[in-house]
LUMDREN-364501 format. One record per residue: x, y, z of N, C-alpha, C, O in turn. Coordinates in steps of 0.1 Angstrom, whole numbers, padded with zeros to 4 digits, always signed. Layout:
<recs>
XYZXYZXYZXYZ ...
</recs>
This chain:
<recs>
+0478+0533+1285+0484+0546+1289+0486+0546+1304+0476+0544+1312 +0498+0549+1310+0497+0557+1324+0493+0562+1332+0491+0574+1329 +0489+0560+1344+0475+0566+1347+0486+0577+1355+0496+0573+1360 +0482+0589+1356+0484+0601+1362+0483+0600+1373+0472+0595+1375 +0493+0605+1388+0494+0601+1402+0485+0615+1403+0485+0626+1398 +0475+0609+1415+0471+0624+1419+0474+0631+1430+0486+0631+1432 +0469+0638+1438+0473+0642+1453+0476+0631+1462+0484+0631+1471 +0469+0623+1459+0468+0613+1472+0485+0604+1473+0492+0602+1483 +0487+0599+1453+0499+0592+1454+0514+0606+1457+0525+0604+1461 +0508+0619+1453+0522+0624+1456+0523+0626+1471+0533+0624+1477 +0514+0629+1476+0514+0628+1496+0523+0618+1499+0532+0619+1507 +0520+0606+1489+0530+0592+1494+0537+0597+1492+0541+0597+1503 +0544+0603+1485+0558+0603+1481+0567+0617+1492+0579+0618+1496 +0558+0625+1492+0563+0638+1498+0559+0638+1509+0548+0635+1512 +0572+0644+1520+0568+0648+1535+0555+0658+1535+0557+0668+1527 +0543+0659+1542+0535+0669+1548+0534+0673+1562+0536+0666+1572 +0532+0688+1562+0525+0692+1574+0516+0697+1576+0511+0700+1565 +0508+0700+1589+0497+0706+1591+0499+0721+1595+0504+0724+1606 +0496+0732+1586+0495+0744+1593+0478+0748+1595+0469+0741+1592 +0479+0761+1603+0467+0757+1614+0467+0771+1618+0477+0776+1624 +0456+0780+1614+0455+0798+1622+0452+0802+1609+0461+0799+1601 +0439+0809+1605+0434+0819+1598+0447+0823+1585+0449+0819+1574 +0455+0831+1595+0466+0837+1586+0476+0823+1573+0477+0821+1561 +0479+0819+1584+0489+0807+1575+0482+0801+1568+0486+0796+1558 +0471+0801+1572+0465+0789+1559+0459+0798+1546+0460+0795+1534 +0451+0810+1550+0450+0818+1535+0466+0821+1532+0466+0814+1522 +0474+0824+1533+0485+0824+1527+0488+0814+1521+0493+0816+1510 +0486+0803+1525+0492+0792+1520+0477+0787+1508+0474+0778+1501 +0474+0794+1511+0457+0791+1500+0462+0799+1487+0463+0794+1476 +0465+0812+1489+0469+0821+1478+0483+0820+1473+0487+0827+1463 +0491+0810+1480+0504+0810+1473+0504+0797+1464+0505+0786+1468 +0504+0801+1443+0505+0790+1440+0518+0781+1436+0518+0772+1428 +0530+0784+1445+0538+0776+1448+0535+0763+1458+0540+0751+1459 +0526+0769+1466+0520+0758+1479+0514+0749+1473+0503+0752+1468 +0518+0736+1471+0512+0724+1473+0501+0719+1485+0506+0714+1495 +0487+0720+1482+0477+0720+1492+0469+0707+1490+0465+0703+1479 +0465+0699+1503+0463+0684+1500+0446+0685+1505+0435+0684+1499 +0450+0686+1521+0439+0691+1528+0434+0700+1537+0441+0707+1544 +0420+0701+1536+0414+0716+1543+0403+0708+1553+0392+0703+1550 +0410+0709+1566+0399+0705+1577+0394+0724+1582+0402+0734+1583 +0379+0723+1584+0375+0735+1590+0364+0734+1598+0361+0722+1598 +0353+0745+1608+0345+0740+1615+0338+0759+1616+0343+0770+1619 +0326+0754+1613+0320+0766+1613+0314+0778+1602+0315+0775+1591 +0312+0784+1604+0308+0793+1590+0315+0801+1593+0315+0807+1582 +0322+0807+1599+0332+0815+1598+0344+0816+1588+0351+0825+1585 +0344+0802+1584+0358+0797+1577+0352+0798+1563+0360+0795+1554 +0336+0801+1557+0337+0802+1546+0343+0808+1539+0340+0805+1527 +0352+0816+1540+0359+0829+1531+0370+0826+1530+0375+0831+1520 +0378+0814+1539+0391+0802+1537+0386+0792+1525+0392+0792+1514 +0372+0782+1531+0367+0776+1522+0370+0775+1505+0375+0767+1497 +0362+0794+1505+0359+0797+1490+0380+0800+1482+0384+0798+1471 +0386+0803+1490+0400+0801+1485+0404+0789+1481+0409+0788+1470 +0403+0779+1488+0406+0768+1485+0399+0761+1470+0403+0753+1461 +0389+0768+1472+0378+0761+1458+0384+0765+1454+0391+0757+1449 +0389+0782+1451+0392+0788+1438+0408+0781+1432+0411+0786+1421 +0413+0774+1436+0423+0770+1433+0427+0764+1419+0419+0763+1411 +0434+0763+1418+0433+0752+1401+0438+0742+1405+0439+0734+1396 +0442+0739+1416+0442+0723+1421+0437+0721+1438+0444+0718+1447 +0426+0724+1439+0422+0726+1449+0423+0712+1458+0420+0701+1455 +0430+0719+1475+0427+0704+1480+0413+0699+1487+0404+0706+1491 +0415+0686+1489+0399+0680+1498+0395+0687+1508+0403+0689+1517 +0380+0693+1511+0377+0700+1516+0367+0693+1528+0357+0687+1526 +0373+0696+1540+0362+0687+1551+0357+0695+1558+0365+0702+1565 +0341+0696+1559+0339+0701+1574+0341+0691+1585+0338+0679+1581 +0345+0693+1599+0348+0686+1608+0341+0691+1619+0334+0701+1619 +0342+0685+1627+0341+0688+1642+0352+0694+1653+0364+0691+1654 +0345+0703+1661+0355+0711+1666+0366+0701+1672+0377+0705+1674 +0362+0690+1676+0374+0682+1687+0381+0677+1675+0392+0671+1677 +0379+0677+1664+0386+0672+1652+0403+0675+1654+0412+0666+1655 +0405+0687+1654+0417+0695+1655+0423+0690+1669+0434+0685+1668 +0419+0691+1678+0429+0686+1691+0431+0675+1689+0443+0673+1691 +0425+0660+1685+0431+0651+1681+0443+0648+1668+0450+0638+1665 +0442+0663+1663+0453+0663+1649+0461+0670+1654+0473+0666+1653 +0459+0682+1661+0472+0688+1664+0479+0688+1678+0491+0691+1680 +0469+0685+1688+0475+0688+1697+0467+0697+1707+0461+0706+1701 +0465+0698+1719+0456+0701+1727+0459+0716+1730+0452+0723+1737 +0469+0720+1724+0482+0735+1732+0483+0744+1718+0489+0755+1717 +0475+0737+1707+0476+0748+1697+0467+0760+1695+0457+0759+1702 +0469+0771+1688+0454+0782+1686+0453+0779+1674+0460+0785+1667 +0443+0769+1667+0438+0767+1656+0431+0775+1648+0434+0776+1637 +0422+0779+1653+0415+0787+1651+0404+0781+1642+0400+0788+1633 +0400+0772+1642+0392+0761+1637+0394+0754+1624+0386+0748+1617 +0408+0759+1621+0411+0755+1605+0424+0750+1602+0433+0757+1605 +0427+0741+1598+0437+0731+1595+0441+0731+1578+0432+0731+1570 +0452+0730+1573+0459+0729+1561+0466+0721+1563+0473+0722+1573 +0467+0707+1549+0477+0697+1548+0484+0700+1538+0479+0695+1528 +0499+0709+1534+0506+0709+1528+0518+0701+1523+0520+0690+1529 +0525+0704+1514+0538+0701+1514+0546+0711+1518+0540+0722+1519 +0556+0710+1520+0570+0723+1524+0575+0727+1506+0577+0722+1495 +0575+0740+1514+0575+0747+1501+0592+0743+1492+0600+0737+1499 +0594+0745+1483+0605+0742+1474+0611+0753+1472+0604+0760+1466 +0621+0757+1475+0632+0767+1478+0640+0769+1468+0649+0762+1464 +0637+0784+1461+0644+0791+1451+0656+0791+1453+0660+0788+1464 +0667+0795+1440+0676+0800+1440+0682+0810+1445+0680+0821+1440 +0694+0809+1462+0692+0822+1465+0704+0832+1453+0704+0845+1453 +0711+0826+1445+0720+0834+1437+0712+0846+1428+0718+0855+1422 +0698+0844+1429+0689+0853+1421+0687+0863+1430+0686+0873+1422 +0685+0868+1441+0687+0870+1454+0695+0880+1450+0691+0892+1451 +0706+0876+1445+0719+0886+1449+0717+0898+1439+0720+0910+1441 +0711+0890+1428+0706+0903+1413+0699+0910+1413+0700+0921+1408 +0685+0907+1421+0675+0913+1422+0674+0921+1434+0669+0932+1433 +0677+0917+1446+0671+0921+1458+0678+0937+1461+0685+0943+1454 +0673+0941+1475+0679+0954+1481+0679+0950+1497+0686+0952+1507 +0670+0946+1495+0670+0941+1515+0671+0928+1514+0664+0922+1506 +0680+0922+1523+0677+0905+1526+0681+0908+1543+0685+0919+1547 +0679+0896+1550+0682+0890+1563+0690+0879+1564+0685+0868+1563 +0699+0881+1567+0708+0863+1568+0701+0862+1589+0700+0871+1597 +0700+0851+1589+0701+0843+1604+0711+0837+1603+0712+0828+1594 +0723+0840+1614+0732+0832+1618+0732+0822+1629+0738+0824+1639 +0724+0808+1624+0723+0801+1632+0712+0801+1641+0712+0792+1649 +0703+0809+1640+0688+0811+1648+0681+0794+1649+0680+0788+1639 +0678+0789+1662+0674+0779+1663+0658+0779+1668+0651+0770+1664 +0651+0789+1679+0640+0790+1677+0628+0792+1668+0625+0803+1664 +0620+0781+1664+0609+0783+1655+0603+0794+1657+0605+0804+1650 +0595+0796+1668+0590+0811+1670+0595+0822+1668+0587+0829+1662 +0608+0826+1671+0623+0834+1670+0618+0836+1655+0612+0845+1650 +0623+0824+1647+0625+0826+1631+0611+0829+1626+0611+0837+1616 +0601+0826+1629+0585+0830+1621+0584+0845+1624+0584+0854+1616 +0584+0844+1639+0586+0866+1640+0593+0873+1634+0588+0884+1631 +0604+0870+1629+0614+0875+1620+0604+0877+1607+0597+0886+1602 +0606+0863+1605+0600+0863+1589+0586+0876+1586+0582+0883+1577 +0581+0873+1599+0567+0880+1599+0571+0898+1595+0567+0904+1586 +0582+0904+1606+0590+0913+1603+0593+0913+1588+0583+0918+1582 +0601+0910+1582+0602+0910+1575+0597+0911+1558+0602+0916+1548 +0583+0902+1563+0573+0905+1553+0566+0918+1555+0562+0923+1545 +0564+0924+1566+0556+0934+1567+0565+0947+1564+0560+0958+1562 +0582+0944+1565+0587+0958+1560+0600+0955+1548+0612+0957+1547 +0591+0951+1541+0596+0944+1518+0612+0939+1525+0622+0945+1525 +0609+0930+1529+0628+0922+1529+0623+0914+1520+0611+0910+1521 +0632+0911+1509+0635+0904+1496+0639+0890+1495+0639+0884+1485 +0642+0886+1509+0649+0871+1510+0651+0871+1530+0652+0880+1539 +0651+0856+1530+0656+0854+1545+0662+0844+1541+0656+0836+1533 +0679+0843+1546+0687+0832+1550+0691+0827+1560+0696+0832+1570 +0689+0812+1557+0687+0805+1573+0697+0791+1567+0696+0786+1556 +0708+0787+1578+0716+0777+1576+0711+0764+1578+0706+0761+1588 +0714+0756+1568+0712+0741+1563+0712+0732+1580+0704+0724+1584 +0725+0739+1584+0725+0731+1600+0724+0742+1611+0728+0753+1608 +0718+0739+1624+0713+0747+1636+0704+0756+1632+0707+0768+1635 +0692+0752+1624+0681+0760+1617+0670+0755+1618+0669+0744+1613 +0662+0761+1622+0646+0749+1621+0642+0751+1606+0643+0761+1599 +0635+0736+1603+0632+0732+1595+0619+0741+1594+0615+0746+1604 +0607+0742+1579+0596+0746+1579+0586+0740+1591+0582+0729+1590 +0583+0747+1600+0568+0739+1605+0561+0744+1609+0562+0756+1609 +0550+0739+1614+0534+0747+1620+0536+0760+1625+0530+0770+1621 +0548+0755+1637+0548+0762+1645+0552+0774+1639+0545+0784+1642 +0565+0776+1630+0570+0787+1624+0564+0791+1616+0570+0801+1612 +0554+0788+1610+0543+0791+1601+0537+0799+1608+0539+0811+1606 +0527+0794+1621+0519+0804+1627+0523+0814+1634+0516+0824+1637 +0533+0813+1638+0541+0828+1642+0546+0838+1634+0548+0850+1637 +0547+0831+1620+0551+0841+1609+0539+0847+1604+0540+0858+1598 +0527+0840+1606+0513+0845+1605+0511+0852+1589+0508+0863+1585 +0515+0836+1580+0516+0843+1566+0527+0848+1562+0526+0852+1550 +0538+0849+1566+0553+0854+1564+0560+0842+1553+0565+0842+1542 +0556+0831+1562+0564+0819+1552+0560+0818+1536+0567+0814+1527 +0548+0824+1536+0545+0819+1516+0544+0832+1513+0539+0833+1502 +0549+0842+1519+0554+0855+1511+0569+0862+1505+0572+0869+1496 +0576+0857+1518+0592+0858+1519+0596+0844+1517+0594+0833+1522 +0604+0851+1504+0613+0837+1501+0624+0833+1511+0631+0843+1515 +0626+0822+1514+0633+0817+1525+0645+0807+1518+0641+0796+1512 +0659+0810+1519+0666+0804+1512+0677+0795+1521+0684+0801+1530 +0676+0782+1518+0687+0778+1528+0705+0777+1521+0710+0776+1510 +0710+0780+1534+0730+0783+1528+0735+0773+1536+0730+0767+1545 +0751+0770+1531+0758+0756+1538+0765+0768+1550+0765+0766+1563 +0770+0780+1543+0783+0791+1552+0779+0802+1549+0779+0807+1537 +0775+0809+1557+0773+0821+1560+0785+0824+1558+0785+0816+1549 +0797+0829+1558+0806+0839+1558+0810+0834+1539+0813+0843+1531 +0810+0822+1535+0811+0829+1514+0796+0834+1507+0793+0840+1497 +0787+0827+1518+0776+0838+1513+0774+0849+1510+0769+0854+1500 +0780+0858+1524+0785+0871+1526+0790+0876+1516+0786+0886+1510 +0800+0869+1514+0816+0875+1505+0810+0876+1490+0812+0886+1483 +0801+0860+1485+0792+0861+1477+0779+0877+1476+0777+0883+1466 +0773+0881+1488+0764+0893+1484+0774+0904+1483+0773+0912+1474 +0785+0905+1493+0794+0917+1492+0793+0919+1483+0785+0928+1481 +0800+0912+1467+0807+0909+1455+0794+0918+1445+0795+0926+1436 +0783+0914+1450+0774+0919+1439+0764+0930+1447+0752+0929+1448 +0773+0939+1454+0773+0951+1460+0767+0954+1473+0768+0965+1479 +0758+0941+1478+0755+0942+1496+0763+0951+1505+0775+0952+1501 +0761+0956+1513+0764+0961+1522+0759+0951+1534+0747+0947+1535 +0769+0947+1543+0764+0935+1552+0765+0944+1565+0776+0950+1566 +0758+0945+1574+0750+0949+1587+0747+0943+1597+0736+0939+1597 +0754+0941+1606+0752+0932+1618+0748+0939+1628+0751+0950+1628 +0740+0933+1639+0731+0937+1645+0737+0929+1656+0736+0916+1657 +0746+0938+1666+0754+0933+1677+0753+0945+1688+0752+0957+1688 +0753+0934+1697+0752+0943+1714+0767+0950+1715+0769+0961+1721 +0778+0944+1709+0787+0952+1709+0793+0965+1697+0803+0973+1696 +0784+0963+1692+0781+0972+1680+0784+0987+1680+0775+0994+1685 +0794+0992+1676+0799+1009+1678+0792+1019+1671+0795+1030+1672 +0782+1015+1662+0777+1026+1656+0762+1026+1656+0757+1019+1648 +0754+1035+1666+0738+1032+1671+0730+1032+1654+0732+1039+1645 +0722+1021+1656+0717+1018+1649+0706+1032+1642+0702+1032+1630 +0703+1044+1653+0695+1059+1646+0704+1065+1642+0701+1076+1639 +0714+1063+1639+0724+1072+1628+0728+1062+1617+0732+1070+1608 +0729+1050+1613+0725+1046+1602+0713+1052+1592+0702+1051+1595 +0717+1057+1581+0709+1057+1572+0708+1052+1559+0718+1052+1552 +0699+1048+1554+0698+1038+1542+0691+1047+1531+0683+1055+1534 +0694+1047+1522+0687+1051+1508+0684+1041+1498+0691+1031+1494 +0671+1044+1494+0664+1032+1485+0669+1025+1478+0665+1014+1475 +0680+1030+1472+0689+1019+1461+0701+1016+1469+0711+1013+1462 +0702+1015+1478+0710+1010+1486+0713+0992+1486+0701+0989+1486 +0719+0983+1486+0713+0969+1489+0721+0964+1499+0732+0960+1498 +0714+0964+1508+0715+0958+1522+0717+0943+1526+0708+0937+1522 +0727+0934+1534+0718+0925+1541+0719+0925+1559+0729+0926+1566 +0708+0926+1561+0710+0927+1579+0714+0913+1585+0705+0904+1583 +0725+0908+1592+0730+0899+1602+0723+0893+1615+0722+0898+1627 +0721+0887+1613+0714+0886+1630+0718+0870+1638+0718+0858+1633 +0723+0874+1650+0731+0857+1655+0723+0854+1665+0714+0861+1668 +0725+0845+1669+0719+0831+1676+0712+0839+1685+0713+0851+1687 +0703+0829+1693+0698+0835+1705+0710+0832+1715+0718+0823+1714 +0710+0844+1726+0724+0840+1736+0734+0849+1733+0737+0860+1738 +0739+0840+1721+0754+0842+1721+0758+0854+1712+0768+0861+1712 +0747+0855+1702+0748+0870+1691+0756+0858+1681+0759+0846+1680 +0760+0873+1673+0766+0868+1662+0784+0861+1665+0793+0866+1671 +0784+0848+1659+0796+0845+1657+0808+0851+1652+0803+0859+1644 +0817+0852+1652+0833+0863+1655+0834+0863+1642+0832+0873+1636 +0836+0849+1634+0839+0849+1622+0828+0856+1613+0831+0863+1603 +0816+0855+1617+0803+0863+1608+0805+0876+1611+0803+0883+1601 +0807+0883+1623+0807+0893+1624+0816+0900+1613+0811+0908+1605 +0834+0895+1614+0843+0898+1609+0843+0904+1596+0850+0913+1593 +0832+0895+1586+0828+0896+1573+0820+0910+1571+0821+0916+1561 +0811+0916+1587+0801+0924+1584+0808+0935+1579+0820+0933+1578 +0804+0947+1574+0809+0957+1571+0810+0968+1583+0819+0975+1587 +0799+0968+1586+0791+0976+1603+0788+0966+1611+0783+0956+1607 +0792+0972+1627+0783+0963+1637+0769+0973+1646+0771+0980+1656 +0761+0972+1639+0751+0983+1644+0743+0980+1661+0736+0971+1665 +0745+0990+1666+0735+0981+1684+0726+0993+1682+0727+1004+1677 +0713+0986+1690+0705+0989+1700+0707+0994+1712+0711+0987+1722 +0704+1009+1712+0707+1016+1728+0695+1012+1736+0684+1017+1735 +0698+1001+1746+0689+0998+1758+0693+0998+1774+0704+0996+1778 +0683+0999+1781+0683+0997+1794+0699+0991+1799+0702+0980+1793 +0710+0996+1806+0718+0987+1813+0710+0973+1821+0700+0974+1828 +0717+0962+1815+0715+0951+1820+0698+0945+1818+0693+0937+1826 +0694+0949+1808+0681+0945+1798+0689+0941+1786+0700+0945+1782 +0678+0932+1782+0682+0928+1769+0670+0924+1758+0661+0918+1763 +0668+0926+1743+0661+0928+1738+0659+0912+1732+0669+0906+1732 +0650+0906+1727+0648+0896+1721+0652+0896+1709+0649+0907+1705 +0657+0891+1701+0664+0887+1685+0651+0891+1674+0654+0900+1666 +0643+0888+1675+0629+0885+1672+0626+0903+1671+0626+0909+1661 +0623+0910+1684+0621+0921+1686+0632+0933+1678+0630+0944+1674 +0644+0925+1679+0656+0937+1673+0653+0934+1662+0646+0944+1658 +0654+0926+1654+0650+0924+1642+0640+0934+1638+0644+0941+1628 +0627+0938+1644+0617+0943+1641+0620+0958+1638+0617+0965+1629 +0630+0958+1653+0633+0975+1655+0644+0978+1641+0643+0988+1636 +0650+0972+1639+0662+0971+1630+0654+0975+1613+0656+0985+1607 +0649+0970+1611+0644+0971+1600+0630+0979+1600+0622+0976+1592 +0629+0984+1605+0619+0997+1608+0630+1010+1604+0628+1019+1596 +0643+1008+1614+0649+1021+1609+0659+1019+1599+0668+1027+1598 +0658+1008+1589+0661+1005+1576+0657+1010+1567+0664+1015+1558 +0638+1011+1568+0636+1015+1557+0621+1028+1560+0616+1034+1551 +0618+1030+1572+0609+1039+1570+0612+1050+1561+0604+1056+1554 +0627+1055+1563+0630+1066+1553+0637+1064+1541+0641+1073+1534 +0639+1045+1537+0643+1041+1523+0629+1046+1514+0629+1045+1502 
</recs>
């Protein structure tokens, strides 16, 4: 008979990463899509991580370590928080399901900061966005870093990768989106938008710098701004936040 591969041989086979901070790793403890290998921790503090990991039905290897354990794994500039997870990257739904079910989604157009994108995500988990879309090219891939900035965002909000933003668009249009771009040149202030709960939205958001590209915008239906300071400018990350606050506090 066949002997059954266990964690150790699928590790060979599949890319891993290390996420690392309280938040991301109970998330990634409670999500049983996450593929979980290993649990470095230090302290009694982390029993309440620990006992997640047991409860698992495939729980991974559990080490107490030593506190210098982690700066030799991660890196001397991380906030660990004394706790380490060796995952796989999560496996990425269908976003055409997306189009049936949802009411809020987020497309990123081209967003290339990890931090940028985990804040979002974190946004977004904290005010029911249904989906984040992020393009195949000029998009960070899953990692630590965007893990810990999303602070638990990543294994809550499904995260769907697209080849083109603009037939994706035309794709959510079709099955009744309303597409919303979030542009500095934007003619209609974002406090006079109003949304009603069965409404289904997706909010636009473009690169750091440059905003949204001509051709993405083109597609949107509205270009909604942010009234700020002359000659201030708001972070992508932060509009995002403010953006979907006055999306849905009164959805």
């Amino acid at each position: 008979m066949a002997r059954q591969p266990d964690t150790r041989d699928q590790r060979m086979r599949t890319p891993t990463l290390w996420l690392y901070g309280v938040h991301p790793v109970r998330a990634a403890l409670t999500n049983p899509r996450r593929r979980c290998y290993r649990l470095f921790y230090s302290g009694e503090s982390m029993r309440g991580v620990v006992s997640l990991a047991e409860e698992r039905n495939n729980p991974p290897k559990i080490s107490r370590v030593a506190p210098d354990t982690f700066e030799s794994l991660l890196g001397s500039d991380v906030s660990h928080q004394n706790v380490a997870l060796e995952v796989a990257p999560l496996t990425q739904p269908s976003w055409q399901q997306a189009c049936r079910t949802s009411h809020l989604l987020v497309m990123l157009d081209q967003l290339q900061d990890p931090h940028n994108v985990g804040a979002i995500i974190r946004s977004c988990w904290l005010f029911g966005v249904e989906g984040v879309f992020m393009t195949r090219r000029h998009s960070p891939k899953e990692s630590a870093a965007m893990a810990k900035t999303a602070s638990g965002g990543i294994d809550n909000v499904p995260l769907y990768t697209i080849i083109n933003v603009n037939q994706t668009l035309r794709t959510l249009k079709k099955n009744g989106f309303f597409c919303l771009g979030l542009s500095a040149d934007g003619k209609t202030p974002l406090s006079q938008w109003q949304r009603k709960p069965q409404d289904k939205c997706v909010l636009v958001l473009g690169q750091e710098g440059r905003g949204l590209r001509h051709l993405t915008a083109k597609q949107c239906d509205t270009l909604l701004a942010i009234p700020h300071a002359v000659g201030a400018s708001l972070n992508v990350s932060v509009a995002c936040g403010i953006a979907l606050y006055a999306l849905t506090h009164d959805a």
